[in-house]
Structures are given as C-alpha cells and as structure tokens.
C-alpha positions as CSV (number, residue, x, y, z in Angstrom):
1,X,21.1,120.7,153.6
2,X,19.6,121.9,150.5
3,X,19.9,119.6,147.4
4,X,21.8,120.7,144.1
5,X,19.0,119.3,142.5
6,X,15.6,117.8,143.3
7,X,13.2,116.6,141.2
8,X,9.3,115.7,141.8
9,X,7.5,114.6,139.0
10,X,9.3,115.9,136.3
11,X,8.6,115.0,132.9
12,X,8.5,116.4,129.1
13,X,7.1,115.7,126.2
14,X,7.9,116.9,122.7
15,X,4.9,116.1,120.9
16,X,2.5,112.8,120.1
17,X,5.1,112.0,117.8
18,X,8.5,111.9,120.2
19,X,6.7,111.0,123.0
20,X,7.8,111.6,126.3
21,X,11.8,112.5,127.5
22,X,11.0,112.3,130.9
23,X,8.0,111.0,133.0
24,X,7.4,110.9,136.4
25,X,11.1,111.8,137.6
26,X,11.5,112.3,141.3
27,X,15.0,111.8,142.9
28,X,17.6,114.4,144.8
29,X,21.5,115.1,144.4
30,X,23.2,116.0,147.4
31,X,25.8,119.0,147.1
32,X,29.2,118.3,146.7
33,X,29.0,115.1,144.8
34,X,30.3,114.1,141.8
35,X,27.3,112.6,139.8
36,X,27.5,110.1,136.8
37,X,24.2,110.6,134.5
38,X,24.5,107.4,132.4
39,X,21.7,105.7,130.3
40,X,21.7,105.0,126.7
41,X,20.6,107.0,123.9
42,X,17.4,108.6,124.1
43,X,16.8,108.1,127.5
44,X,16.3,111.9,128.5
45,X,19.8,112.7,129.9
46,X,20.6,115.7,127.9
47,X,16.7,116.6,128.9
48,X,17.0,116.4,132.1
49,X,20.8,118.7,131.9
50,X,19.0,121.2,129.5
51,X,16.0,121.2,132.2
52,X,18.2,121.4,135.1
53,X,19.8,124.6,133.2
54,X,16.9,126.4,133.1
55,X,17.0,125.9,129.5
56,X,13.8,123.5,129.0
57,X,10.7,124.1,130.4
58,X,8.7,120.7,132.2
59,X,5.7,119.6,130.9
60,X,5.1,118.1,134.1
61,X,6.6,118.1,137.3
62,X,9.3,120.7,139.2
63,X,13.0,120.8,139.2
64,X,14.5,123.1,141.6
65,X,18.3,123.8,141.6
66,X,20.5,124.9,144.7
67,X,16.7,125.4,146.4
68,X,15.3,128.1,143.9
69,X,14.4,127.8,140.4
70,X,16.6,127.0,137.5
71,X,16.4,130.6,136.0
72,X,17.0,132.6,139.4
73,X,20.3,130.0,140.4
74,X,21.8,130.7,136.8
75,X,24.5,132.4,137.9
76,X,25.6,129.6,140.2
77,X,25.5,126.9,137.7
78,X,27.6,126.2,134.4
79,X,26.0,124.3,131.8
80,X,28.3,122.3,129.2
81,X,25.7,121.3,126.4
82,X,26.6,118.2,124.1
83,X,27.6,120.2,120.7
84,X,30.1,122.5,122.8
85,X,28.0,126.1,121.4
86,X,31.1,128.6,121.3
87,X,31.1,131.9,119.1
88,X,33.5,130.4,116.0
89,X,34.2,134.3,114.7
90,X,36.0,134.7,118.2
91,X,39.9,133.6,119.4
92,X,40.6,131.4,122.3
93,X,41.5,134.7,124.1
94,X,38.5,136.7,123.3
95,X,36.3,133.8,124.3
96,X,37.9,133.3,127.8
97,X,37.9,137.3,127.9
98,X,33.9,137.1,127.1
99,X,33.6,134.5,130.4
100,X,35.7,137.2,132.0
101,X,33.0,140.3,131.5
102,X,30.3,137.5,131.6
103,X,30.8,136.4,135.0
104,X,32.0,139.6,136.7
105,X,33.2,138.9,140.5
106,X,33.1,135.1,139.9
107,X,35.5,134.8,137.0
108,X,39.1,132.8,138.1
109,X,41.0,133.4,134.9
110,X,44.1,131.3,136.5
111,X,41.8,128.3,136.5
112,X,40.8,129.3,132.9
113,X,44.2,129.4,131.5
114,X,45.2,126.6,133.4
115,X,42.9,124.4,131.5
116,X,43.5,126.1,127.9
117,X,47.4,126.0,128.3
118,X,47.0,122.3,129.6
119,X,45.4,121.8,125.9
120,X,48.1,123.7,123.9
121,X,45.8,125.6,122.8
122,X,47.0,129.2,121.0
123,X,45.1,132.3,122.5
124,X,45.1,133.8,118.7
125,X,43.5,131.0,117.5
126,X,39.4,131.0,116.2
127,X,37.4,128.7,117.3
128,X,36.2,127.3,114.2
129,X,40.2,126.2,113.3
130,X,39.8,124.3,116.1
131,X,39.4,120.4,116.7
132,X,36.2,119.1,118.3
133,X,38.5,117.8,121.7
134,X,40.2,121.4,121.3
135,X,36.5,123.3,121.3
136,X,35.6,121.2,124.4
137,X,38.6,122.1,126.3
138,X,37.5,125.6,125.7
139,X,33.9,124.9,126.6
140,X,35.3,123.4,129.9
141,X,37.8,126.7,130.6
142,X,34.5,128.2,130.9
143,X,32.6,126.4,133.1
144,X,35.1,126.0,135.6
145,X,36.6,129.8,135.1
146,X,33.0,130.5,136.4
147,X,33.5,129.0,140.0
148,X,30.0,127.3,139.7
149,X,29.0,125.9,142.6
150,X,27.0,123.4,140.3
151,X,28.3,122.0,136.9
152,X,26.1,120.4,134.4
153,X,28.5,118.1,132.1
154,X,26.7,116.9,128.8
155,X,29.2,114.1,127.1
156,X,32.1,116.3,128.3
157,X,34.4,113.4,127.4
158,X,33.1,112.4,124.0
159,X,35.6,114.5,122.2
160,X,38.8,113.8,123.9
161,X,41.7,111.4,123.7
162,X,41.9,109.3,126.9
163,X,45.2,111.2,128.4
164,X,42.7,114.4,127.8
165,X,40.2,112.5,129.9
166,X,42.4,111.1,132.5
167,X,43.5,115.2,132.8
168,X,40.0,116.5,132.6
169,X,38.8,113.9,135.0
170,X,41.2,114.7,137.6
171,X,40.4,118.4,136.9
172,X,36.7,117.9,137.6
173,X,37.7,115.7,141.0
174,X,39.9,118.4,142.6
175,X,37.4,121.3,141.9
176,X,34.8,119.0,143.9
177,X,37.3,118.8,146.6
178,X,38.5,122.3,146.4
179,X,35.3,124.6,145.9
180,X,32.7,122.2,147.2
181,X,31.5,122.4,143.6
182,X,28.7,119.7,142.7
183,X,29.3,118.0,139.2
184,X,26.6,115.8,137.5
185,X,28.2,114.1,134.0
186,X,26.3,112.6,131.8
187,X,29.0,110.1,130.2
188,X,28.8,106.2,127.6
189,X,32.6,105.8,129.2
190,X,31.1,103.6,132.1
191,X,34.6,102.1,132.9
192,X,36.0,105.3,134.1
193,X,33.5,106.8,136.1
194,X,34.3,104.0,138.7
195,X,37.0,105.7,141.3
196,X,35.7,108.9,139.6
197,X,31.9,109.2,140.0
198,X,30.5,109.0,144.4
199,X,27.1,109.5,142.9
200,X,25.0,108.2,140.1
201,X,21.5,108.5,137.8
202,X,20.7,105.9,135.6
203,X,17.8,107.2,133.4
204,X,16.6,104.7,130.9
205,X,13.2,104.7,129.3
206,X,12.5,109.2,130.3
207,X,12.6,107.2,134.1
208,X,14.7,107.1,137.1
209,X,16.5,103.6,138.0
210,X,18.8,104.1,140.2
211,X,20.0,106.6,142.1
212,X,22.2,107.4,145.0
213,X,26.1,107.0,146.2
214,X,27.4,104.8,143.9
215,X,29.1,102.9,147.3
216,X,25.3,102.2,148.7
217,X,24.1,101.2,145.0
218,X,26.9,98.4,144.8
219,X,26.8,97.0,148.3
220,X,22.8,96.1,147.3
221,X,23.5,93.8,144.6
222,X,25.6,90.9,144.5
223,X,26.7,88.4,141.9
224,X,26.0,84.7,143.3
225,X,27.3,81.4,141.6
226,X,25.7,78.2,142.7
227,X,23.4,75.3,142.1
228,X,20.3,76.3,139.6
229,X,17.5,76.9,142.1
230,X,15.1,79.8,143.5
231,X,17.4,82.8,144.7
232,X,14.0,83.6,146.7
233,X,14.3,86.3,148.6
234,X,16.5,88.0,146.3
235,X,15.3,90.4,143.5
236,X,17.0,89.3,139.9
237,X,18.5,91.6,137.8
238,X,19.8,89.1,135.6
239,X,20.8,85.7,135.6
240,X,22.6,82.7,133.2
241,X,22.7,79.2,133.2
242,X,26.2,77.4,132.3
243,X,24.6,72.9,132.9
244,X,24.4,72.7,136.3
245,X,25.5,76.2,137.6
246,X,23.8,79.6,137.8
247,X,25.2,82.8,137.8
248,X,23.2,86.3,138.8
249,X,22.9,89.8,139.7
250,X,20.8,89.9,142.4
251,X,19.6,92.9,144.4
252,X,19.8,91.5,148.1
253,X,17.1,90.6,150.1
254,X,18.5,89.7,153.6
255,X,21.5,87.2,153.9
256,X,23.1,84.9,151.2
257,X,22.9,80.9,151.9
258,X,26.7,79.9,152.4
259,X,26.6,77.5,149.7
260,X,26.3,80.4,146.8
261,X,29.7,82.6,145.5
262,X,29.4,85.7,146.1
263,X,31.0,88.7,144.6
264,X,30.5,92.6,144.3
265,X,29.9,93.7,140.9
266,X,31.7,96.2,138.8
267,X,29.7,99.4,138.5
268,X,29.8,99.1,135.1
269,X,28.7,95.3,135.4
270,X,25.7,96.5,137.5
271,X,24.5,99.3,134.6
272,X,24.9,96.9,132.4
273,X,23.0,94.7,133.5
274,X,20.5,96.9,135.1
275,X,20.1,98.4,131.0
276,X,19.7,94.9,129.6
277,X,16.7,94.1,132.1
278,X,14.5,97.1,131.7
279,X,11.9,95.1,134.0
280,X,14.3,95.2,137.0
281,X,12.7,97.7,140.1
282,X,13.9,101.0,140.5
283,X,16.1,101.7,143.6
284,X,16.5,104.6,145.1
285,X,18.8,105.2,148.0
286,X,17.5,107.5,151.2
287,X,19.7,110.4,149.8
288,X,18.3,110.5,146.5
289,X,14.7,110.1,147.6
290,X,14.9,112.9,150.6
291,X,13.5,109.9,153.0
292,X,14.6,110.3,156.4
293,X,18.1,107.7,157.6
C-alpha cells in the first residue's frame, strides 16, 4: 500500500548560520494512522510539516506524499501551520464559505459547522476579535471541512483549554476511523497522545529517532530494577543508581534474567528519556522503514 508519507534522505538547511533542520531523514507513515510528531524545539518538526505540504522545498533528499509529489497531492492534504494564518478582515461565516468555493466537490460543510458551533463561535464574528483557541478552532473547521485524506497538524493543541482538547482529540480519532483519513500531529502534550496517537516520529537534533506504531516502539524497551551490574545484551537508554539498586530503560536485546523487575514504560517515559540521551540508537520499526515483515 502506498505510504502517506515517505521520506529518503530528506534534509534542509537555511543557511551557514541556522544550520541544518533536517538531515538525512528517511522513514514511512502508513495510511490511516494517527501520527504523533513530538521532539523539542528546533528539532525540524514544523520543517518537516511545511515540507510534507509542499510548502518547503529540500535541500536534500525526497518527500513524496500519498505516492506523488507534495504539490500535485495538494488537494488531498490539509495543512494546519503553527500561527493558525486565517484572513482577519473576514467573519467566521465567510471564512468557512471561502473553504466552501476553495475546495469545490470535497467541501462537508456539516463537519465544518459541527466544529465551529462546538466552539460557540458566532458566524458574524471577524477573525481578528477572535481568541487564539477560538482562531484555531476555525483553522481546524477547515482542514477537516476539506475531507483530506491526509492532515498535517502543527501544535494544533497549543491554543486550547484541555476540555477543547479532549473534544478536538476525539474529533481527529473518529475522522481516522470514519474517512480512513491519515493524521500526523506534531504536539509538547506527550501525556495525551497515549490512547490517542497508534503511530509516532520523534525528531530531535533535524534526525529521525524513532519511528513506527507506538505499540511495537513500547514493547522494545523495558524498565528493569535490580542489582547494579552489566545489563549486557541490552541497549541503555538511560539508567540511575539508588545504593545498591539500578533502575533503566533499556531497549531489549533477547530475554530479561528473572532476577530483574520489569515494567513497560509510559510512552511519555520512553520520549523522555529517549530526549535526555541524545546518544541512544535510532529505531525504526519495519513499517516506517518500508523493510519487508
């Protein structure tokens, strides 16, 4: 099946002075998943979105999107940038009527209104009277009035109060369900894109670190307590000592001895700690790498 996205190479740079966003990217997202695009700031998310859009060029590297280039998909693919760009001059219901003539033959107003009415807000209002979580709403009413069949999220959240995000959230889930539609978010809330999120990216440092279904991701790492010693064959992530006991993220390596604790982490204990060891090797899982089961 063809990828929403794959990446080979892909890398850009913005001058000597900014150095590289991206280098040397190369992973796939699978339709119909729900992607979580976390790193921390600077890392090249909003690049990588913007590129994904057809919006930035590569200095390196291909992206392809729905199996063509960014440009020719555009019309399959809504784009939510960070700063929410809307026309301020223009009402709530000119905006959505603008999507309408737009998007001709894709357009669902009832899913547009559904998600502006949700918000309160007032169809006569401008969008420059409007709160930053209110323009994001609208932004959103947009980009799923389009029936995309990819949605590019960029801090979608950052804006809202958490009942707003808990809505929005469960929006973005059913549209996934409903329409197929593939959604990669870039989001900092790492605690609710557990149960939300079957798919993650974690860039950090322009470069690819993990990457597949979030299920695979987890079930490769494990948190062992035990006696301070060499967790040989196991690949640390991170580790602390407490006097006599250790206690580490490892990525597995075969079977854990019986005399070591084991958990599963949190996924937002496993980015965390993934982010704080920079060294750590990348993983990618078969699905994000295109390598054969």
């Amino acid at each position: 099946m063809t990828p929403a996205i794959e990446a080979a190479g892909l890398g850009k740079t913005y001058g000597r002075r900014r150095g590289w966003a991206l280098r040397d990217c190369s992973f796939r997202v699978p339709t119909g998943r729900i992607c979580a695009l976390v790193g921390p700031n600077g890392a090249g998310k909003s690049t990588l979105l913007a590129q994904a859009a057809g919006l930035l060029r590569p200095t390196e590297g291909t992206v392809q999107v729905l199996g063509t280039a960014p440009a020719a998909a555009r019309d399959r693919v809504a784009y939510v940038a960070q700063d929410k760009p809307l026309l301020p001059q223009l009402t709530v219901g000119e905006t959505l009527r603008m999507g309408l003539e737009l998007n001709a033959g894709r357009w669902d107003a009832a899913v547009a209104d559904r998600i502006v009415r949700e918000g309160n807000l007032e169809p006569r209002a401008r969008v420059r009277t409007l709160s930053g979580g209110q323009r994001t709403r609208l932004a959103l009413a947009l980009a799923f009035g389009k029936r995309p069949e990819l949605m590019l999220l960029d801090e979608p959240m950052a804006d809202l109060d958490p009942l707003a995000r808990h809505q929005l959230m469960g929006a973005l889930m059913a549209e996934s369900a409903e329409s197929g539609t593939t959604i990669v978010m870039s989001s900092h809330v790492l605690a609710e894109l557990e149960g939300s999120c079957d798919y993650l990216l974690l860039v950090d440092g322009g470069r690819v670190r993990l990457g597949g279904e979030t299920e695979d991701i987890l079930a490769a790492h494990a948190v062992l307590t035990g006696p301070v010693r060499d967790l040989a064959p196991h690949t640390v992530v991170e580790s602390r000592t407490t006097g006599r006991q250790l206690t580490a993220l490892v990525r597995r390596e075969g079977p854990v001895d019986k005399d070591w604790q084991t958990m599963e982490p949190s996924l937002e204990e496993l980015l965390l700690a993934h982010l704080r060891s920079p060294g750590a090797p990348a993983l990618l899982t078969t699905s994000a790498t295109g390598a054969s089961e």
